[in-house]
C-alpha positions in Angstrom: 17.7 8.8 -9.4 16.4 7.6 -12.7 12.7 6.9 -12.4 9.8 6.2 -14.7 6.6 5.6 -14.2 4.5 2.4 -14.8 1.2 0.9 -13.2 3.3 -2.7 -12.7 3.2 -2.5 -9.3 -0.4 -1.5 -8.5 -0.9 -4.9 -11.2 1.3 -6.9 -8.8 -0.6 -6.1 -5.4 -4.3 -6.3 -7.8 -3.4 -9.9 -8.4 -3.5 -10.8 -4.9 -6.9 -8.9 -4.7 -8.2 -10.6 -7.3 -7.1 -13.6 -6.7 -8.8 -13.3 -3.2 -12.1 -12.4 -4.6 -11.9 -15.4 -7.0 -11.2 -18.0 -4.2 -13.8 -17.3 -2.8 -16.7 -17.1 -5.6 -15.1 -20.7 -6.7 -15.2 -22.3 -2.8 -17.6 -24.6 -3.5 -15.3 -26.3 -6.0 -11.5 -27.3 -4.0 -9.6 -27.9 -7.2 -11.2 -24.8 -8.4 -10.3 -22.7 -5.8 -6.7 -23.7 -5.0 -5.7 -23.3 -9.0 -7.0 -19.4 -8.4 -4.6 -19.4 -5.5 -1.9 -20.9 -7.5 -2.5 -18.9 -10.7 -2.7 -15.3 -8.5 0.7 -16.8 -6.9 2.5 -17.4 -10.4 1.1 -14.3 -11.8 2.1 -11.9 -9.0 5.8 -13.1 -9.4 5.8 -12.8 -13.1 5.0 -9.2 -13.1 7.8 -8.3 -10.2 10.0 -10.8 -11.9 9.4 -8.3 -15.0 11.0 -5.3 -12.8 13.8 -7.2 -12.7 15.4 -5.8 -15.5 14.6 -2.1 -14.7 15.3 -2.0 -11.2 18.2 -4.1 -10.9 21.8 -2.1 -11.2 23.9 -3.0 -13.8 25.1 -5.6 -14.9 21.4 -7.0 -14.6 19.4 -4.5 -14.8 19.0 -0.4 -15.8 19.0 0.6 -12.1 15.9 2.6 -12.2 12.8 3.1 -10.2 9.6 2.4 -10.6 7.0 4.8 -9.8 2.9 5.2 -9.7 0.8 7.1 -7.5 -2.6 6.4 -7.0 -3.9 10.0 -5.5 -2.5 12.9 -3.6 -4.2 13.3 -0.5 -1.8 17.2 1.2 1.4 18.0 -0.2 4.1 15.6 0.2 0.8 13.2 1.3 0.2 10.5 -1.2 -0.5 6.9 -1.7 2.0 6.2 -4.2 3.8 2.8 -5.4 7.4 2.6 -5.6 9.7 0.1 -6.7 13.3 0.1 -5.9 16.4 -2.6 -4.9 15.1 -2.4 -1.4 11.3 -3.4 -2.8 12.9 -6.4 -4.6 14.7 -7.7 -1.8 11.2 -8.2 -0.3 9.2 -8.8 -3.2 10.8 -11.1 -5.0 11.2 -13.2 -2.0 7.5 -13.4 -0.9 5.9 -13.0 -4.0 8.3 -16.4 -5.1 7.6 -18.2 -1.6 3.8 -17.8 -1.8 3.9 -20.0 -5.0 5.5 -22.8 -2.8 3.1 -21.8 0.2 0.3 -22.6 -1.9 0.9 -26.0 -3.1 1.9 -26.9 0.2 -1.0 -25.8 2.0 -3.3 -27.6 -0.5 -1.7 -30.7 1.0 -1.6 -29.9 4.6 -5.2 -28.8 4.7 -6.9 -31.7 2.8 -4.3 -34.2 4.5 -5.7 -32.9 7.7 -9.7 -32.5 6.5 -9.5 -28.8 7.7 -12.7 -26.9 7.9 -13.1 -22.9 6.5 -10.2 -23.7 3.3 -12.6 -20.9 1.4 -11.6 -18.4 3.9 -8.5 -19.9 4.8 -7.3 -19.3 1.1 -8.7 -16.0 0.4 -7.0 -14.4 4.0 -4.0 -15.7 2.7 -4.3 -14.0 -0.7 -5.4 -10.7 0.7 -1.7 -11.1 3.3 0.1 -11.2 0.4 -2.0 -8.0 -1.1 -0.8 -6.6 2.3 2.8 -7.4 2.1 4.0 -6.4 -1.5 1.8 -3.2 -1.1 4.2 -2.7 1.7 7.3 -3.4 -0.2 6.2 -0.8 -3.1 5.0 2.0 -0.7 6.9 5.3 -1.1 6.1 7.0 1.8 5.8 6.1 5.4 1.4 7.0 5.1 1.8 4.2 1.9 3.6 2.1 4.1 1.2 2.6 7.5 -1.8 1.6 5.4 -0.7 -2.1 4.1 1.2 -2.7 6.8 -2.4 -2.6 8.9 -4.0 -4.3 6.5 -1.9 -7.5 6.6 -2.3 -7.1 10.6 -6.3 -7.6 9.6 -6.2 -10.1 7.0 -3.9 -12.5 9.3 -6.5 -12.0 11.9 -8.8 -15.0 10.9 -5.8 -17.3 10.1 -5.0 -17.1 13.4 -7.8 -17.8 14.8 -8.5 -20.5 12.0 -9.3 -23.2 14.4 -12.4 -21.1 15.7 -11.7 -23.1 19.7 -10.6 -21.3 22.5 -7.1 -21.5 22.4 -7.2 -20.1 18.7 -9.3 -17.1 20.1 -6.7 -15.9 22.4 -4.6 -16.5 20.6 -5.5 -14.3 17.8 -6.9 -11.8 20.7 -3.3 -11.6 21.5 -2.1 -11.0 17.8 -4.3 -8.0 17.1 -4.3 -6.6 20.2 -0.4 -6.1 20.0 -0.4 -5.2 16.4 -2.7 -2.6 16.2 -2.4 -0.7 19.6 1.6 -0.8 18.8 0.3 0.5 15.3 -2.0 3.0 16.2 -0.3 4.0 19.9 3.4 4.8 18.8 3.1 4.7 14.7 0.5 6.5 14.1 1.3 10.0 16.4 5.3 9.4 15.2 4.3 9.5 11.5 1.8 13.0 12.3 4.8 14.7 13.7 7.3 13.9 11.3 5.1 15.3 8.6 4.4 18.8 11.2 8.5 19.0 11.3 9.3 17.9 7.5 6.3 18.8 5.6 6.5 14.9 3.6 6.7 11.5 4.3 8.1 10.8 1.0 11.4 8.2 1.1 14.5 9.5 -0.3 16.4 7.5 -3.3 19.6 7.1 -0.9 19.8 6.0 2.5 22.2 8.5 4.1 20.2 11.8 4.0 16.8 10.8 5.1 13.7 13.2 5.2 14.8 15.5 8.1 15.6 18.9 6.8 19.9 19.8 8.1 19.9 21.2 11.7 16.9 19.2 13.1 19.8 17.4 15.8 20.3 21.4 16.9 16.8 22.1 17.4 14.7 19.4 17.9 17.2 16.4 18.5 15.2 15.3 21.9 11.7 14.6 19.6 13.2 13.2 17.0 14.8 10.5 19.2 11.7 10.3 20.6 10.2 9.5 17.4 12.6 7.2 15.9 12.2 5.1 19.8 8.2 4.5 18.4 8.6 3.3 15.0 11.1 0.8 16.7 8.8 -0.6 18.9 5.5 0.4 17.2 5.9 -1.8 14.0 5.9 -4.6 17.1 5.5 -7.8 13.9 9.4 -7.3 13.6 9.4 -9.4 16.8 11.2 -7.0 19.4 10.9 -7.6 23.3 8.8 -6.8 24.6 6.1 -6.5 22.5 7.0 -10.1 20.9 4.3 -12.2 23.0 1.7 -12.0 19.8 4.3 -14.5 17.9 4.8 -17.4 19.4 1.2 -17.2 20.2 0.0 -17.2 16.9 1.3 -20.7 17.0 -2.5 -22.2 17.3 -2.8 -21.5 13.6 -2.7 -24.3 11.3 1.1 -24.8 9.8 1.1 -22.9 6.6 -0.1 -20.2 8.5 2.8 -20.2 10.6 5.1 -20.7 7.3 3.5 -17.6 6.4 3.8 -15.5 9.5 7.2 -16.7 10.3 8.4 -16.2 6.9 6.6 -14.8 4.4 4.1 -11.9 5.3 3.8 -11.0 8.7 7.2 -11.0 10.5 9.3 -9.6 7.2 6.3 -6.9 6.9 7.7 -6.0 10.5 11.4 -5.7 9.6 11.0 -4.7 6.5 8.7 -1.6 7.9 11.2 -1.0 10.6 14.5 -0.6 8.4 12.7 1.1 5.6 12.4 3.6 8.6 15.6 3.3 10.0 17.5 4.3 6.7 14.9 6.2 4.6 13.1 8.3 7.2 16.0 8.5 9.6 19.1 8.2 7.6 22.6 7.0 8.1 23.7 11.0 9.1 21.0 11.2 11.3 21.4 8.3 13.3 25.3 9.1 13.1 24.8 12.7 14.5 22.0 11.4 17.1 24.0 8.1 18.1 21.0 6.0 17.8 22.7 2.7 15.9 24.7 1.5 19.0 22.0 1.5 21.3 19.6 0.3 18.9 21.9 -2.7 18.9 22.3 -3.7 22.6 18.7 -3.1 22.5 17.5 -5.6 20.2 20.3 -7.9 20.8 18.8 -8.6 24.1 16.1 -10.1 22.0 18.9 -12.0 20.0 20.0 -13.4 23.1 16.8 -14.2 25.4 14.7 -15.3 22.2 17.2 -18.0 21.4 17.7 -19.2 25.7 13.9 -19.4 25.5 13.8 -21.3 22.3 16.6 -24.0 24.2 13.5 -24.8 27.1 10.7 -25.5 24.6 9.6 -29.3 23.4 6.9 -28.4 21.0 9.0 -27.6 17.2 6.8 -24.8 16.6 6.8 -23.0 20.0 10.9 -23.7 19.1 10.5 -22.5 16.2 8.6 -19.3 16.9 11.0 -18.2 19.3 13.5 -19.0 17.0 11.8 -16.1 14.9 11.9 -13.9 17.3 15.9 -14.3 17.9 16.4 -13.9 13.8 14.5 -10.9 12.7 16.5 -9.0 15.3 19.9 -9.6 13.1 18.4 -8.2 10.6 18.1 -4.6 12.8 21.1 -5.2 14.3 22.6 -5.0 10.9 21.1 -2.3 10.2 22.1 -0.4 13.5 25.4 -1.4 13.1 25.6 1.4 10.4 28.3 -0.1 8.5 28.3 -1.1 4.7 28.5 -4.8 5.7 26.3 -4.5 8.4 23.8 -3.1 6.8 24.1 -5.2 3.7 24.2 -8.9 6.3 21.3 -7.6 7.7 19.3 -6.9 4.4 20.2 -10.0 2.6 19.1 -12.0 5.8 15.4 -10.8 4.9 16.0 -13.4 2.0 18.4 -16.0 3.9 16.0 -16.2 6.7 12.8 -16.4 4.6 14.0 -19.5 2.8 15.3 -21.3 5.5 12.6 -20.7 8.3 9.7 -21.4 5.6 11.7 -25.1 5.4 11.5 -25.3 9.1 7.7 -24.4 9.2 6.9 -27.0 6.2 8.9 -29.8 8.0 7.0 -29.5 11.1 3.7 -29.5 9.2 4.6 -32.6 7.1 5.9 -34.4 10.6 2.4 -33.2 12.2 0.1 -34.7 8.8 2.3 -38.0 8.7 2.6 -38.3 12.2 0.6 -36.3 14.7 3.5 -35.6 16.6 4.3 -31.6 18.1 7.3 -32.5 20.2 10.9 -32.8 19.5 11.0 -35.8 22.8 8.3 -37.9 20.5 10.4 -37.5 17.2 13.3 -39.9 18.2 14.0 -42.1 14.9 11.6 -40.2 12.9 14.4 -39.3 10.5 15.0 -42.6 9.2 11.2 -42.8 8.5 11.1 -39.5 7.0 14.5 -39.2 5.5 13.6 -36.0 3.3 11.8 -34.2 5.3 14.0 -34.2 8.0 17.0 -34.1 5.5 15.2 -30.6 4.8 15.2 -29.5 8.1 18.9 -30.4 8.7 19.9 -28.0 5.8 17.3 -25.0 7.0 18.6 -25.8 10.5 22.3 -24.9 9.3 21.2 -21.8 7.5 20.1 -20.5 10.9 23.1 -21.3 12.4 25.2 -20.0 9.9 27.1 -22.8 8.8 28.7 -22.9 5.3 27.4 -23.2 2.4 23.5 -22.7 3.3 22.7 -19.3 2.9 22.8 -18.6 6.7 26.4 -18.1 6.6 26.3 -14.8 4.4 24.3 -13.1 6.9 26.6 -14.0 9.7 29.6 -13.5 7.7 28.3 -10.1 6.8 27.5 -9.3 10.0 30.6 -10.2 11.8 32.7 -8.1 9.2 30.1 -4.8 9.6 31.2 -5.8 13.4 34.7 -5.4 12.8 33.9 -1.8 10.7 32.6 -0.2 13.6 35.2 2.1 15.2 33.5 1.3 19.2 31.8 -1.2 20.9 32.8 -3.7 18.3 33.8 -6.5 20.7 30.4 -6.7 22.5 28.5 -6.9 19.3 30.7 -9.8 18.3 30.5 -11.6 21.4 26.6 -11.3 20.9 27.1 -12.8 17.3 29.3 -15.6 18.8 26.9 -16.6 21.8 24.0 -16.5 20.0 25.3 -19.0 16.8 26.4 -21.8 19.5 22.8 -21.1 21.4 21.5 -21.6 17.6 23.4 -25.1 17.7 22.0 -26.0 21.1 18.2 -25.6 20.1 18.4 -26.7 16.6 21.0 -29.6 16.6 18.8 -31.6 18.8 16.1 -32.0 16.7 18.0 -33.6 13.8 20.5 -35.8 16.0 16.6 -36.8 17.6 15.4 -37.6 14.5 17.8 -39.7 12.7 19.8 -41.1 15.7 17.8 -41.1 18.3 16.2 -44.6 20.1 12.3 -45.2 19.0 10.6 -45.5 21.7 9.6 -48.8 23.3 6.7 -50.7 21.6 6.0 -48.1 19.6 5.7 -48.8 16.1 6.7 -46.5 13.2 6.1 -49.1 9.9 3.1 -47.1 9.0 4.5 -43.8 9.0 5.9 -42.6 6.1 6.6 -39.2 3.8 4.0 -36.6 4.1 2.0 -36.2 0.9 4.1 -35.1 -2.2 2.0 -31.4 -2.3 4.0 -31.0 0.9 7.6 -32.7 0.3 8.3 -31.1 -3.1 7.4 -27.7 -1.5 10.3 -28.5 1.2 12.7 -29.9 -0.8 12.9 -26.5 -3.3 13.0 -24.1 -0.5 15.5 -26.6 1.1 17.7 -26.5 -2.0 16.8 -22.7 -3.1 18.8 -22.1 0.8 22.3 -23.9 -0.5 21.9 -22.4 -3.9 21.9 -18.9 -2.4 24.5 -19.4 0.2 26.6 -20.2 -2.7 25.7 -17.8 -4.8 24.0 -14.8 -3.3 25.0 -12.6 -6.0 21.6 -11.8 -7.1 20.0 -11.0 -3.8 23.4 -9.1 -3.0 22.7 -7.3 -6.2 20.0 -5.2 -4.7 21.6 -4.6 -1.2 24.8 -3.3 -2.7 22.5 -1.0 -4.7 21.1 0.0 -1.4 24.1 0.6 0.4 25.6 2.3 -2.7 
């Protein structure tokens, strides 16, 4: 692999940092602070928008890597950047969707007089410092570090709200997150540096970092260890260790945009297949036979997830376990160890990102202009707020996979890698079926509600109207970035076929 080194992506994850500190020396001045915000947003995506050209494989790009290491701590130890077509999958995503989070969230926090926006801002900043250090690490010790410090930095966004719900709530979040982190992560990365001697990744995902006859002699461990980075990077969302999630759902709106979306959750899957195919490797997981049960195991998730999502009222608790249903295609794909499979599940890192950041948005404008939380209070809302629910209509059939919203490559993808797989095929695809019409039952609802549904008796809806336009315009984009990239997700696809070779 062609690589060359260049301090870009230290400058990418710096800007963040920065932009953090400067929030908060300007908080005494709003407009101040939020163009800080903005301009570290616009700035961070113009430098990984820069690696486009280098990373990317030809056509667009030189196919190279990008390189920098900070300091070598043991051999084969380092904290070292890397950026490659998996980083970009990842970072151009999040790095593009913060810009959009930013203006939004200066509407939905003054619309709702929040208190602590100093704070509120900065945390968010230093998330995004957390998350594209995690997309440029180049070892697993890289990769352990930023992915603990966006569990920290989400912390007080969590508990935002500073009342007891918001407490326990964030009680919950960092007690999963780090004793998942520190309990099965930690001890898993120590050993596989005793038996390799690096936690370096590999430029290919088939021969991982386990030296040839490990399955021979120590096949039981390393089982063992792949079973705890599984389920001890617990932000990708995986029963049982899922409960933080929908709990987190006593932050204010944006925050849940950016944990459902952005940062936290895609932090969580992207740490987990990183693992999966650069630690473990495609050979590995073939010789061991770890991608079939991997995915039963997390389509149990897939499946309960989405039954639980069916019984709830309030859009974000629906939402949330939405979330916890959709991350798990994305290790199911990878499980599935099949070219398509693997690809469906990457490119739905982007496809879900887009489309449940909508979601998110929508339920904040509905919440600013109307103070409603639950789907049985939203009957006729649509014709009231015909974008934003027009928004969620779209986002809603991305996650169910319907044509031409971006939705439909990941379940397309998926269903061929189904087909690839030699066994076992037909109870994969039976879990892709049943979980797309349980994605019609808990999503179809809500827009039917909203634009044909009977107001309510004597209620009055004349003064409702749009949320503010720092919120709609926001919604809209990411609404119509979803159909532009189910129609053409050639340039996401770019980097996944790079990954898959």
């Amino acid at each position: 692999m062609d690589t060359i080194v260049s301090v870009k992506p230290l400058l990418a994850i710096l800007t963040a940092l920065a932009g953090s500190v400067l929030v908060m020396l300007s908080g005494r001045k709003p407009n101040v602070r939020e163009s800080w915000s903005f301009v570290a947003a616009v700035t961070m995506f113009a430098i990984i928008a820069s690696m486009i050209t280098t990373v990317a494989p030809a056509p667009l790009g030189q196919g190279r890597t990008i390189v920098y290491q900070l300091f070598s701590i043991l051999p084969g130890l380092s904290i070292t950047l890397r950026v490659d077509a998996f980083s970009m999958i990842f970072a151009v995503v999040a790095s593009f969707l913060w810009m959009l989070a930013v203006f939004y969230s200066a509407g939905y926090m003054r619309g709702l007089h929040e208190h602590a926006q100093t704070r509120f801002n900065a945390c968010f900043a230093l998330a995004l410092f957390g998350a594209i250090g995690v997309a440029f690490s180049d070892n697993l010790f890289t990769l352990y570090l930023f992915y603990e410090i966006v569990s920290i930095c989400t912390y007080p966004l969590v508990a935002h709200h500073q009342d007891e719900e918001g407490y326990e709530g964030a009680k919950k979040y960092i007690v999963y997150l780090t004793t998942t982190a520190k309990g099965l992560v930690l001890p898993a990365m120590i050993l596989i540096y005793v038996l390799t001697g690096t936690l370096d990744f590999p430029h290919n995902i088939q021969s991982g970092i386990f030296p040839a006859g490990t399955v021979d002699s120590h096949g039981v461990l390393v089982t063992v260890l792949y079973i705890f980075c599984i389920l001890g990077f617990a932000k990708n969302g995986i029963m049982p260790f899922h409960n933080w999630l929908p709990g987190a759902m006593v932050a204010p709106t944006p925050v849940s945009a950016l944990l459902h979306a952005v940062a936290v959750v895609k932090v969580g899957v992207f740490c987990t297949t990183r693992v999966m195919l650069y630690v473990f490797g495609t050979d590995l997981m073939n010789a061991l036979n770890l991608g079939i049960p991997t995915a039963y195991f997390v389509s149990f998730t897939i499946l309960a997830a989405s039954i639980i999502a069916l019984s709830k009222d309030n859009l974000k608790a629906r939402l949330a376990y939405s979330t916890v249903s959709q991350l798990s295609y994305i290790v199911l794909g990878v499980a599935l160890l099949t070219t398509s499979g693997i690809q469906g599940g990457l490119i739905h890192i982007a496809n879900h990102a887009f489309s449940k950041i909508t979601l998110f948005f929508c339920a904040g404008a509905i919440y600013v202009a109307t103070h409603k939380k639950c789907i049985s209070e939203m009957s006729g809302l649509g014709r009231t707020m015909p974008f934003t629910f027009g928004a969620f209509a779209i986002a809603s059939l991305s996650m169910i996979g319907a044509p031409p919203v971006a939705g439909f490559v990941t379940k397309w993808k998926l269903l061929v890698g189904t087909m690839e797989m030699e066994t076992h095929y037909i109870g994969i695809l039976l879990v892709l079926l049943a979980s797309t019409l349980l994605n019609v039952g808990y999503f179809a609802p809500v827009t039917y509600k909203a634009f044909f549904g009977k107001r309510p008796a004597g209620e009055a809806y004349e003064g409702i109207k749009e949320a503010p336009l720092t919120m709609v315009v926001p919604i809209m984009i990411a609404a119509i970035i979803s159909v532009i990239i189910g129609i053409y997700p050639d340039f996401i696809m770019n980097f996944v076929k790079a990954v898959t070779g």
